[in-house]
LOFIMI-218923 format. One line per field, with one value per residue (C-alpha): residue in one letter; x, y, z. Coordinates in Angstrom, 2 decimals, always signed. Layout:
REM LOFIMI-218923
r = A,...
east = X,...
north = Y,...
up = Z,...
END
This chain:
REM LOFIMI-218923
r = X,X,X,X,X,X,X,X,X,X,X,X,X,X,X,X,X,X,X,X,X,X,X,X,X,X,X,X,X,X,X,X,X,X,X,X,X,X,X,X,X,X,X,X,X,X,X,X,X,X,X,X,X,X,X,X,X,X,X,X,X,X,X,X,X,X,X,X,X,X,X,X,X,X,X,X,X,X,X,X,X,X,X,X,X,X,X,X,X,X,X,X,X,X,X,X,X,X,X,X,X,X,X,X,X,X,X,X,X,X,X,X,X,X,X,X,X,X,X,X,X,X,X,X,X,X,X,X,X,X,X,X,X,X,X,X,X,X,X,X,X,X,X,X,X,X,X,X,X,X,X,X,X,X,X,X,X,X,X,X,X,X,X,X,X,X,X,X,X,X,X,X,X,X,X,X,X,X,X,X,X,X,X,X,X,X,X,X,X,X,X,X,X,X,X,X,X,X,X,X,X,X,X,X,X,X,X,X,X,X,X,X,X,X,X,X,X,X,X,X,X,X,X,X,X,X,X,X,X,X,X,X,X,X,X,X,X,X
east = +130.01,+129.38,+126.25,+129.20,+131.27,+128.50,+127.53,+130.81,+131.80,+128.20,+129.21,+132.50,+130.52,+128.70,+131.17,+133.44,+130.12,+129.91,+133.39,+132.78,+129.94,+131.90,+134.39,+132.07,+130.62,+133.91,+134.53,+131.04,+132.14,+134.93,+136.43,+139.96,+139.08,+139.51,+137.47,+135.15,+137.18,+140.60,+138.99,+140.31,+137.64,+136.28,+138.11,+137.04,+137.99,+135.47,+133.36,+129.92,+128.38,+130.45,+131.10,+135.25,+138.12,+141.08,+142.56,+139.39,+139.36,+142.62,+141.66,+138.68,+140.15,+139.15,+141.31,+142.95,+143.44,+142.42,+145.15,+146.89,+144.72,+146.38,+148.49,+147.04,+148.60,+146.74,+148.56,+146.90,+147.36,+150.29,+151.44,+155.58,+155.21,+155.74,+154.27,+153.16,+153.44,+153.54,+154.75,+158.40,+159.56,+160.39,+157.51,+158.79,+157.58,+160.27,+158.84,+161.13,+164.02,+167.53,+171.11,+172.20,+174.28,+176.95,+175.55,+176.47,+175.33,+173.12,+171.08,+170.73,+169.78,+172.47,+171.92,+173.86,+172.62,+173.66,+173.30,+173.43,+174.84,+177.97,+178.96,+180.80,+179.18,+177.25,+175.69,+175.14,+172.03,+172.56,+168.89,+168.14,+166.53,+166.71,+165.11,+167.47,+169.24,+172.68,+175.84,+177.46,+180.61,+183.36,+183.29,+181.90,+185.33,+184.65,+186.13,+185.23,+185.58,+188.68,+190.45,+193.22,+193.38,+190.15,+188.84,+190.47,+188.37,+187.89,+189.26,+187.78,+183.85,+184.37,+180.86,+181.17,+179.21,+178.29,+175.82,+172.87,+170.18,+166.81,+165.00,+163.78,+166.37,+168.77,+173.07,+174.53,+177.60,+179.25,+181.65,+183.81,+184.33,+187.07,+189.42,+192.20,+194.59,+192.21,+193.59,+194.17,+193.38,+189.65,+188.16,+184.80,+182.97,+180.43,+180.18,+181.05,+181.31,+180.62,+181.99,+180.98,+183.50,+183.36,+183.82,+188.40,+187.82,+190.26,+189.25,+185.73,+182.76,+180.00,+178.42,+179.49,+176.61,+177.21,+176.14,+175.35,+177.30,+174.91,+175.38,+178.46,+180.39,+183.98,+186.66,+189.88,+192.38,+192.01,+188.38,+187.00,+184.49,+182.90,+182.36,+178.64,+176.37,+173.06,+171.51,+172.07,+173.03,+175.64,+177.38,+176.60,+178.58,+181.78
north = -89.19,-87.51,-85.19,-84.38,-82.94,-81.12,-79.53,-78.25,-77.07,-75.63,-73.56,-72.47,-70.84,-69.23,-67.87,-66.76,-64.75,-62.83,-61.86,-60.40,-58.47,-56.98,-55.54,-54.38,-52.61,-50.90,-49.92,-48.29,-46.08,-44.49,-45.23,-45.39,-47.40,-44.53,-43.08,-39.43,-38.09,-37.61,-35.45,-31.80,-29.47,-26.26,-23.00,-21.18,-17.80,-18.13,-14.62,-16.02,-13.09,-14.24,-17.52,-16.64,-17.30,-14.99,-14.54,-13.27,-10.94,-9.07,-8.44,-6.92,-4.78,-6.99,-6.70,-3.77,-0.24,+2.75,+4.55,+7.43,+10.90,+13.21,+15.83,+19.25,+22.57,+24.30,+27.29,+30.46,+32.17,+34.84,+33.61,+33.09,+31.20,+34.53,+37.18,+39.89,+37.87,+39.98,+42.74,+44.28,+43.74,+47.66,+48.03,+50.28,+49.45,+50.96,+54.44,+55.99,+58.50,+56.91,+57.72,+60.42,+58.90,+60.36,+61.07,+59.07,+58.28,+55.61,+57.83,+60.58,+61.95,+63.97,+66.18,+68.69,+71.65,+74.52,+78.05,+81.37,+82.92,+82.76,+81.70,+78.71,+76.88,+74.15,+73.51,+70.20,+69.21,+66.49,+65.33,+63.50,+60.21,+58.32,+58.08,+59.41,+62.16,+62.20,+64.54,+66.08,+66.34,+68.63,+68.84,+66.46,+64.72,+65.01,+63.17,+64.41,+61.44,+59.70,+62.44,+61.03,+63.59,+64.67,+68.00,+70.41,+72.08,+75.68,+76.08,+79.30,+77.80,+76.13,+76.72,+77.48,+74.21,+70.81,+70.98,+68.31,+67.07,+65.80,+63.66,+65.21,+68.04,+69.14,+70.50,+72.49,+72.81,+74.82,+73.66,+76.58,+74.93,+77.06,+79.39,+82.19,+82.61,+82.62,+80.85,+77.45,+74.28,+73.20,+69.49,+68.26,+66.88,+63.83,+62.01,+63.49,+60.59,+62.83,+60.94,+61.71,+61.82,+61.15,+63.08,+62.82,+64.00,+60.59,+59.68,+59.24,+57.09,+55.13,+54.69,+57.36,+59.35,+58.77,+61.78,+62.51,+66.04,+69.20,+68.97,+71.73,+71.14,+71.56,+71.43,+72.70,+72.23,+75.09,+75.06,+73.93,+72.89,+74.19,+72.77,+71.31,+74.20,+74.38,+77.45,+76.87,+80.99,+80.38,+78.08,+80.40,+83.03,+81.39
up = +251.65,+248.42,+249.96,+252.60,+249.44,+247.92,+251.40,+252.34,+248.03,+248.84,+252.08,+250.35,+247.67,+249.76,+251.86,+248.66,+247.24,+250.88,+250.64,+246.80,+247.81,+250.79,+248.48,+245.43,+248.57,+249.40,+245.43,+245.26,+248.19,+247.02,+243.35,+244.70,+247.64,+249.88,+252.38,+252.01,+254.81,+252.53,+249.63,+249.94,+251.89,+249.68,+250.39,+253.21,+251.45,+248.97,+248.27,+249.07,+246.84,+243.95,+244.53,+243.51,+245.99,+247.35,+244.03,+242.04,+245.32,+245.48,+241.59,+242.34,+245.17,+248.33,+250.83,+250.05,+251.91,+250.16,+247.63,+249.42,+248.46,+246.08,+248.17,+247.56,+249.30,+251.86,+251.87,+250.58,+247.31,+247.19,+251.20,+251.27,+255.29,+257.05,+258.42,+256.19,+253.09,+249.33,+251.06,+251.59,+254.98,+254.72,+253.39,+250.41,+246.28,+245.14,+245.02,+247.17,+247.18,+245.81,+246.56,+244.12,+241.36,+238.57,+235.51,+232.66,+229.03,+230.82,+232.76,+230.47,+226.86,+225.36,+222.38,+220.13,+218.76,+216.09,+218.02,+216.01,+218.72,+219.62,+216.14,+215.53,+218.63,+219.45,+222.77,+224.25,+226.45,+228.89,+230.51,+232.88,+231.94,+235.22,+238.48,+240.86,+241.07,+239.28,+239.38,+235.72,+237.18,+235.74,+231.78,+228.98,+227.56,+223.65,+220.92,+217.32,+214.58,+214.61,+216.70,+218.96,+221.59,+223.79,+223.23,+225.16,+227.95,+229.09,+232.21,+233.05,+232.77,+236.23,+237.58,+241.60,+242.53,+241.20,+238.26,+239.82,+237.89,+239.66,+236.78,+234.49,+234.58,+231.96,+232.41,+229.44,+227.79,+225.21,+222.02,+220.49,+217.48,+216.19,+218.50,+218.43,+216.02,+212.92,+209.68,+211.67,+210.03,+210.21,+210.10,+208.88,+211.67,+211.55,+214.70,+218.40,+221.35,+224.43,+227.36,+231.47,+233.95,+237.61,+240.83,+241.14,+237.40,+236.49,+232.86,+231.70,+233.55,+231.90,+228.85,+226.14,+224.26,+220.71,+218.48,+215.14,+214.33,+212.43,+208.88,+207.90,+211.32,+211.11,+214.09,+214.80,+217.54,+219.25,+220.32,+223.67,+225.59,+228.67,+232.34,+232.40,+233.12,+235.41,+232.64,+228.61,+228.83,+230.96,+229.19,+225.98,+227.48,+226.58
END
């Protein structure tokens, strides 16, 4: 009976000892018990030259397109998208002939002079100074000073035709500083604003001409001032 015991304690030792190794078995497989099969797989984006995933790529430009070029003109120097660029469709610079305009303290250099002859004068030189032809129309409207009245003008000057003045050319006029009766009151003159007037002769046109007057001029109310003139004698006949 008691070898029966000791046989069968025997046989359940043995068959606990098999069931312990079986598990230390499993533990050494796997520390959690779990099988190889469950343990995440290695990325398949990996660089194999570099050994770095996706992420280490788009930082060292994999996987990207190329930056857009910098957008440089084609066009040619000096072209404007038509035909004939640079150039005037008329094809003029400039150069040619303008529409004549009126002369005015713009366009022109005025002067004022002392003559010897006819005493008492002065003779006024309007040139030219633009490039197209302008018109002196009628007579220079003078004001002496602080005058309040215009100069009067000398009817009787009224050249037959238009005084015109290509560039470059000069128109004349005459002051009679002092006229008839004798003993009338004279004024010392400093400054003369010789103002242009256009063709309906309606008040003056333009930029004045602002002059410094000859030392020792004096002025009175009866003197005059001539039409513009195409010859300085001419207007030194009055």
């Amino acid at each position: 009976m008691r070898n029966h015991i000791r046989t069968t304690a025997l046989a359940a030792t043995a068959l606990l000892a098999a069931l312990s190794l079986t598990a230390c078995s499993g533990n050494e497989n796997g520390d959690d018990g779990k099988s190889d099969a469950a343990a995440p797989a290695a990325s398949s984006t990996a660089n194999p030259d570099t050994g770095k995933g996706t992420e280490d790529a788009k930082e060292t430009g994999g996987g990207k397109t190329d930056a857009p070029a910098e957008n440089v003109s084609t066009a040619s120097k000096g072209s404007t998208g038509g035909s004939g660029s640079g150039k005037s469709s008329s094809g003029t610079t400039g150069g040619g002939s303008k529409s004549p305009v009126t002369c005015t303290g713009s366009n022109t250099k005025v002067t004022v002079t002392k003559v010897s002859r006819p005493i008492n004068h002065l003779l006024l030189t309007a040139t030219n100074t633009g490039s197209a032809t302008c018109y002196a129309y009628h007579a220079p409207a003078l004001r002496f000073d602080d005058a309040q009245a215009a100069f009067p003008v000398l009817r009787d000057s009224m050249p037959q035709a238009v005084v015109t003045l290509e560039p470059g050319q000069s128109a004349y006029a005459a002051i009679g500083l002092s006229g008839e009766p004798d003993g009338q009151e004279l004024h010392k003159g400093t400054h003369l604003a010789v103002y242009f007037t256009g063709k309906a002769n309606q008040g003056s046109t333009g930029a004045a001409a602002e002059l410094t007057l000859p030392a020792g001029t004096s002025w009175g109310d009866n003197g005059f001032v001539t039409y513009w003139q195409s010859e300085m004698d001419d207007a030194l006949t009055y």
